[in-house]
VOSE-675448 format. One line per 8 residues: number of its first residue (from 1); their letters; for each residue x, y, z of N, C-alpha, C, CB. Coordinates in nm, 4 decimals, padded with zeros to 6 digits. Last residue first. Glycine has a CB too. Layout:
N
NUM) a) X:Y:Z:X:Y:Z:X:Y:Z:X:Y:Z  ...
//
This chain:
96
96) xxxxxxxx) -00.8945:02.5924:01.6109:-01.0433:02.6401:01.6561:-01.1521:02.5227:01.6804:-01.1067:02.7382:01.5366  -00.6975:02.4092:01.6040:-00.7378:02.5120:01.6819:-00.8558:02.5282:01.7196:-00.7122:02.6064:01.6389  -00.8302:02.2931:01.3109:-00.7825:02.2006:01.3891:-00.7741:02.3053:01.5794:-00.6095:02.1405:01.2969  -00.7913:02.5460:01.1248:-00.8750:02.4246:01.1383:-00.9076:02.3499:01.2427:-00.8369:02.3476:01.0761  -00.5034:02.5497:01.1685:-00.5909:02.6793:01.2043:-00.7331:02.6129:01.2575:-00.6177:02.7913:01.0548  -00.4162:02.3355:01.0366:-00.3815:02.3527:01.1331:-00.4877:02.4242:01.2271:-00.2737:02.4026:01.1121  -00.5405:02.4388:00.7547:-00.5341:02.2778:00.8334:-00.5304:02.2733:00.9766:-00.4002:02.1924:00.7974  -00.3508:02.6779:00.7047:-00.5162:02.6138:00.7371:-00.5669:02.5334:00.7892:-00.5783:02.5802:00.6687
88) xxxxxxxx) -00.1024:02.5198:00.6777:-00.1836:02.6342:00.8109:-00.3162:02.6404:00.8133:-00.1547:02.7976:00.7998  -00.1587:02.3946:00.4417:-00.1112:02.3417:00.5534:-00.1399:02.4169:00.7062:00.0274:02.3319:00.5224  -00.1824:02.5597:00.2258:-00.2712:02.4764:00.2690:-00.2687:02.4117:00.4429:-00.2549:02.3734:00.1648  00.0538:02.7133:00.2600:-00.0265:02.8031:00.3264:-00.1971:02.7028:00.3405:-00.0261:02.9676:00.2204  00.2226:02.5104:00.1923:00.2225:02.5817:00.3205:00.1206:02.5922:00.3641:00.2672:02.6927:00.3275  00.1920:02.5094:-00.0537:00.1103:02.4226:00.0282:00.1709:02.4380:00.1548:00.1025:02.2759:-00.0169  00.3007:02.7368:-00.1668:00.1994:02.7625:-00.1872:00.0839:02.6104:-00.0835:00.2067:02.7843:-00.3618  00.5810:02.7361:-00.1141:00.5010:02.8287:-00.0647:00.3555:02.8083:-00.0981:00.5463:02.9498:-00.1067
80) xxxxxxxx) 00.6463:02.4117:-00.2029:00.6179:02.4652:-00.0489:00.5224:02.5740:-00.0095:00.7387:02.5159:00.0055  00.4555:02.3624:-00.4851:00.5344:02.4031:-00.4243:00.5208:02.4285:-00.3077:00.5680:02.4708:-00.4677  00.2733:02.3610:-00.7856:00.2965:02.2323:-00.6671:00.4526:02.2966:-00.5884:00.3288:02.0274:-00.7681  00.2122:02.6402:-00.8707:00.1458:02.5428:-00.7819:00.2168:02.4162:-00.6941:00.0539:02.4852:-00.8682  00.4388:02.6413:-01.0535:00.3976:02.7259:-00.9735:00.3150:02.7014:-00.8922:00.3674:02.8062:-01.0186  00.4542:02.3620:-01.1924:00.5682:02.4275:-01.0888:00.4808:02.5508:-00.9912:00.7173:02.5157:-01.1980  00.2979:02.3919:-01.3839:00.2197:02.3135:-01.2792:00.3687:02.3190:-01.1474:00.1584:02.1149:-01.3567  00.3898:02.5852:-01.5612:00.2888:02.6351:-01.4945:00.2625:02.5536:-01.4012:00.1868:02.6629:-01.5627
72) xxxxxxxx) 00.6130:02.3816:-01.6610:00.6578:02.5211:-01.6122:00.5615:02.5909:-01.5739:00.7242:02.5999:-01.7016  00.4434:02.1370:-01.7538:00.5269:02.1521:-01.6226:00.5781:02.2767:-01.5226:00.6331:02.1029:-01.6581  00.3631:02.2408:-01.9418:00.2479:02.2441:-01.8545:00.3350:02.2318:-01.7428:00.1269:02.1333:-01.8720  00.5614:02.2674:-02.1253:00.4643:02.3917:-02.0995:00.4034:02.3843:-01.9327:00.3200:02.3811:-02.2233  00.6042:01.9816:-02.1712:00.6679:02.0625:-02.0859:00.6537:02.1935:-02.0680:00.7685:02.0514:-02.1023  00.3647:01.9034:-02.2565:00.3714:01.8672:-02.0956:00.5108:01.9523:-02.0937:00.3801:01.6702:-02.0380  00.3979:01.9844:-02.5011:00.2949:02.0689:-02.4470:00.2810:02.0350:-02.2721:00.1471:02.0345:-02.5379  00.6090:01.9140:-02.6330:00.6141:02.0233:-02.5808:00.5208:02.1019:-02.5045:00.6427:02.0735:-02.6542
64) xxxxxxxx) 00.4960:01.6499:-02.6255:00.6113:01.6224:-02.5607:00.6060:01.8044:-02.5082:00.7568:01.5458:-02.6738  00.2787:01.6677:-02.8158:00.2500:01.6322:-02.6898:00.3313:01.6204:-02.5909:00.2014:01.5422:-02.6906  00.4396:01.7764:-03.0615:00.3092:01.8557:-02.9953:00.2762:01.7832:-02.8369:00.1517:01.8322:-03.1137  00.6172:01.5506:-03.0691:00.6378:01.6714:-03.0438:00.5277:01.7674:-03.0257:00.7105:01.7065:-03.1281  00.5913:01.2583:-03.0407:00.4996:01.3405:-03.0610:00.5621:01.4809:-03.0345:00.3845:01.3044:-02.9818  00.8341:01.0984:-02.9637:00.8328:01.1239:-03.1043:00.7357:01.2508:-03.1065:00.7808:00.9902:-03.1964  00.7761:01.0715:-02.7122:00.9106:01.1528:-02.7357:00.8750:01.2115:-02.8554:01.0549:01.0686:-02.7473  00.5655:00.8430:-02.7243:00.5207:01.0084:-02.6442:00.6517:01.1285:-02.7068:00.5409:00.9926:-02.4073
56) xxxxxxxx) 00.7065:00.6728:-02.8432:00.5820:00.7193:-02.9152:00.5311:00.8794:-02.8356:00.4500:00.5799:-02.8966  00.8728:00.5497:-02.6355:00.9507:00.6343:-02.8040:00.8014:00.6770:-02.8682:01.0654:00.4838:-02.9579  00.6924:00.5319:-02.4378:00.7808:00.6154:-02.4210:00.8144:00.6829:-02.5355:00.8750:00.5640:-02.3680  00.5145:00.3275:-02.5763:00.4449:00.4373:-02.5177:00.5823:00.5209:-02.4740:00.3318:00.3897:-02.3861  00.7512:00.1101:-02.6470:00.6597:00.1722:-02.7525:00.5939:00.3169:-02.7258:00.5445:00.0745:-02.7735  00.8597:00.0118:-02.3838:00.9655:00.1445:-02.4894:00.8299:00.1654:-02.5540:01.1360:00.0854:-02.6321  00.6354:-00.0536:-02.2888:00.6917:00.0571:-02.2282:00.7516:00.1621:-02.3134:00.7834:00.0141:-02.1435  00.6360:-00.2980:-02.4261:00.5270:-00.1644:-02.4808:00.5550:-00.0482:-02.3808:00.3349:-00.2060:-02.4703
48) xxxxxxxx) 00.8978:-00.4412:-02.3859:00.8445:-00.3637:-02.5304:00.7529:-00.2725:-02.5171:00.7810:-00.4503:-02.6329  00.8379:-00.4682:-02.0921:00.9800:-00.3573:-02.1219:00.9434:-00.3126:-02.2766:01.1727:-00.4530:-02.1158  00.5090:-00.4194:-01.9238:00.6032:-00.5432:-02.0151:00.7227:-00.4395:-02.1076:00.4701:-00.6569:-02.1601  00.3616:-00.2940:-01.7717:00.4861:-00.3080:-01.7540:00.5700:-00.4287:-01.8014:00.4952:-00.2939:-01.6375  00.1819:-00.0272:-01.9063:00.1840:-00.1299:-01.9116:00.3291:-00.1583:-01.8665:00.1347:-00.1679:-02.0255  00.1166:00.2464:-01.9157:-00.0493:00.1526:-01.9031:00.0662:00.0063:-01.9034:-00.2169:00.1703:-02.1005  00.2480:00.4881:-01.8111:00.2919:00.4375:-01.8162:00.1434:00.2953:-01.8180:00.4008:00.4806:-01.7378  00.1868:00.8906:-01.8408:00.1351:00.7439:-01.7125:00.1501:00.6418:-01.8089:-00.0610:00.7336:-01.6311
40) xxxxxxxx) 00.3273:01.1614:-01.9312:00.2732:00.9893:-01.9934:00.2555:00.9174:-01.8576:00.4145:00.8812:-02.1070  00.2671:01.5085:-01.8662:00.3552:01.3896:-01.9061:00.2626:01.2878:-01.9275:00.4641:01.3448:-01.8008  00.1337:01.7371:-01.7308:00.2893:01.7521:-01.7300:00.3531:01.5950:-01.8068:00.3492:01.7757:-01.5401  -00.0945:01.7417:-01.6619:-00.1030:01.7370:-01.8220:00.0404:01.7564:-01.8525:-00.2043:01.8592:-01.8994  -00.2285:01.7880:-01.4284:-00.1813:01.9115:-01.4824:-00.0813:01.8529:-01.5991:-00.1061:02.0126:-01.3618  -00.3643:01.5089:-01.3815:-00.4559:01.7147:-01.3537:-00.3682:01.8376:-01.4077:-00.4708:01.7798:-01.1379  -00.1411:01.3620:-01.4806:-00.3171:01.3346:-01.5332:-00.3429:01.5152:-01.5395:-00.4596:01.2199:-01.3704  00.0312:01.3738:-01.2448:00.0601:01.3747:-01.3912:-00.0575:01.4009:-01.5288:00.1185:01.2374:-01.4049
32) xxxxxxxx) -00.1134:01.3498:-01.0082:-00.0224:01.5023:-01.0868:-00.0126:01.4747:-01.2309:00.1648:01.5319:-01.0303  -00.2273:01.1165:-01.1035:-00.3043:01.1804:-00.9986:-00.2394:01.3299:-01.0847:-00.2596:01.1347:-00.8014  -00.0252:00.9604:-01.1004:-00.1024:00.9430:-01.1939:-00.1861:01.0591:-01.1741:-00.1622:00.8159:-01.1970  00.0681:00.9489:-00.8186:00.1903:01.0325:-00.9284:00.0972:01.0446:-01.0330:00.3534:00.9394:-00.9883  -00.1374:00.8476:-00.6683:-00.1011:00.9465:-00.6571:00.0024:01.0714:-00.7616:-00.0681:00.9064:-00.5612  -00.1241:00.5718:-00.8020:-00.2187:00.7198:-00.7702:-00.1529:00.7697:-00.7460:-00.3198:00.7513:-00.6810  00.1213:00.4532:-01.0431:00.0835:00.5098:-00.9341:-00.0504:00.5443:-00.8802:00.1386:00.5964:-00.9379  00.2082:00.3657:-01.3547:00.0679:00.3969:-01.2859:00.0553:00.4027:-01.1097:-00.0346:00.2725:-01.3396
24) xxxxxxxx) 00.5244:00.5973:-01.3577:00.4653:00.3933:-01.3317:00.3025:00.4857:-01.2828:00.5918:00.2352:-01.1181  00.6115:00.7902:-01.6004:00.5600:00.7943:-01.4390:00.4984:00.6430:-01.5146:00.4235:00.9591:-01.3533  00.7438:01.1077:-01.7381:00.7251:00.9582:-01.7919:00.7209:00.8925:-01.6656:00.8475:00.8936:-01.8943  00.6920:01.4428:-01.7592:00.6994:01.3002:-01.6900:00.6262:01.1832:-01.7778:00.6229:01.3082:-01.5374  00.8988:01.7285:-01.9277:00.8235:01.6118:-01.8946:00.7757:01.4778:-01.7892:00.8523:01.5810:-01.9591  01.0728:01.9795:-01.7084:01.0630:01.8147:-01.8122:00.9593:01.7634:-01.7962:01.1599:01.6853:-01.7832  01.1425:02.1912:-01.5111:01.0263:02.1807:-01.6439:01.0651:02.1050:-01.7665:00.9905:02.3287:-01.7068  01.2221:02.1153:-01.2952:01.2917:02.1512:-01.3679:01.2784:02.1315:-01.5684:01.3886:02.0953:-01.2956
16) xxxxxxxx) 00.9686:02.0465:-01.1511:01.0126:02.1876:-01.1584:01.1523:02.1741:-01.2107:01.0057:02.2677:-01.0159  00.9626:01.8177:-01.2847:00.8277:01.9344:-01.2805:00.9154:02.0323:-01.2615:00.6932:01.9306:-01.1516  01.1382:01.6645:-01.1443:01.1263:01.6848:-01.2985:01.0399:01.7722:-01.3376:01.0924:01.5741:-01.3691  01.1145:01.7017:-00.8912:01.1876:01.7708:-00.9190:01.2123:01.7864:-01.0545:01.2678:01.7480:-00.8584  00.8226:01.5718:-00.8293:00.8383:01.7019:-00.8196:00.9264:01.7857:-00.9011:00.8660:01.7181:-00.7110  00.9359:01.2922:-00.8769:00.8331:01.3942:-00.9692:00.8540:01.5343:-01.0069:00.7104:01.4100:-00.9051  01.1054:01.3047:-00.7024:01.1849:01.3043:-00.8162:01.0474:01.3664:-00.8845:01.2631:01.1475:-00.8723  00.9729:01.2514:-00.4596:01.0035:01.3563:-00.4651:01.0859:01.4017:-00.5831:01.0470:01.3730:-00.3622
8) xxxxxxxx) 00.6568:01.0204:-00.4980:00.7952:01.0499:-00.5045:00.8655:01.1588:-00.5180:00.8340:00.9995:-00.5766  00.4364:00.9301:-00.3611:00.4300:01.0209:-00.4305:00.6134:01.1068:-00.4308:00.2926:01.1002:-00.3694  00.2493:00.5646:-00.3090:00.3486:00.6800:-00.2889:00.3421:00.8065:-00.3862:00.4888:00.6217:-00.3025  00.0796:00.4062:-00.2987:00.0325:00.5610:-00.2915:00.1054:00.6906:-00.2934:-00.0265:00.5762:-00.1849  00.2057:00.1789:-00.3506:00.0894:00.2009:-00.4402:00.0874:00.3534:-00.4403:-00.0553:00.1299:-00.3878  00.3937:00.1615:-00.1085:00.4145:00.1942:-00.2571:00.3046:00.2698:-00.3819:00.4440:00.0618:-00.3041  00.2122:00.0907:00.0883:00.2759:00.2202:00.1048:00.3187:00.2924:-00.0319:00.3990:00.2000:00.1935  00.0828:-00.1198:00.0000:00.0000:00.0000:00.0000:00.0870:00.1259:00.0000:-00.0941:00.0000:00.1215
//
């Protein structure tokens, strides 16, 4: 379970160093990768149709440049300062 849900901090750092993602069906990584359109979720783990959906996402250049668009806007969101301030809420929440 722990795996299943994990949410790896390499994501992040390919996001914000506005690359694409190429991501194992996860939730949670499927989850970022899906809502902000930064990359490929991965449908299969036999090593041929991996390479196929990898060298087929690379090749697309409209769909390769458009997750790395999306990466350099889905940076501005997925970040400390901004889930901080989710995070105090939470908290604040929790106080009162």
């Amino acid at each position: 379970m722990n795996y299943k849900y994990s949410l790896p901090n390499k994501l992040f750092d390919y996001i914000h160093a506005d690359l694409p993602v190429i991501a194992s069906d996860l939730v949670e990584v499927r989850r970022i990768v899906l809502d902000y359109k930064v990359g490929l979720v991965l449908t299969n783990h036999e090593p041929s149709k991996m390479a196929e959906e990898i060298n087929s996402f690379l090749q697309n250049e409209i769909l390769f440049s458009q997750a790395k668009q999306n990466a350099s806007k889905a940076k501005l969101l997925l970040n400390w300062s901004v889930e901080k301030e989710v995070l105090i809420k939470e908290y604040e929440l929790l106080i009162d």
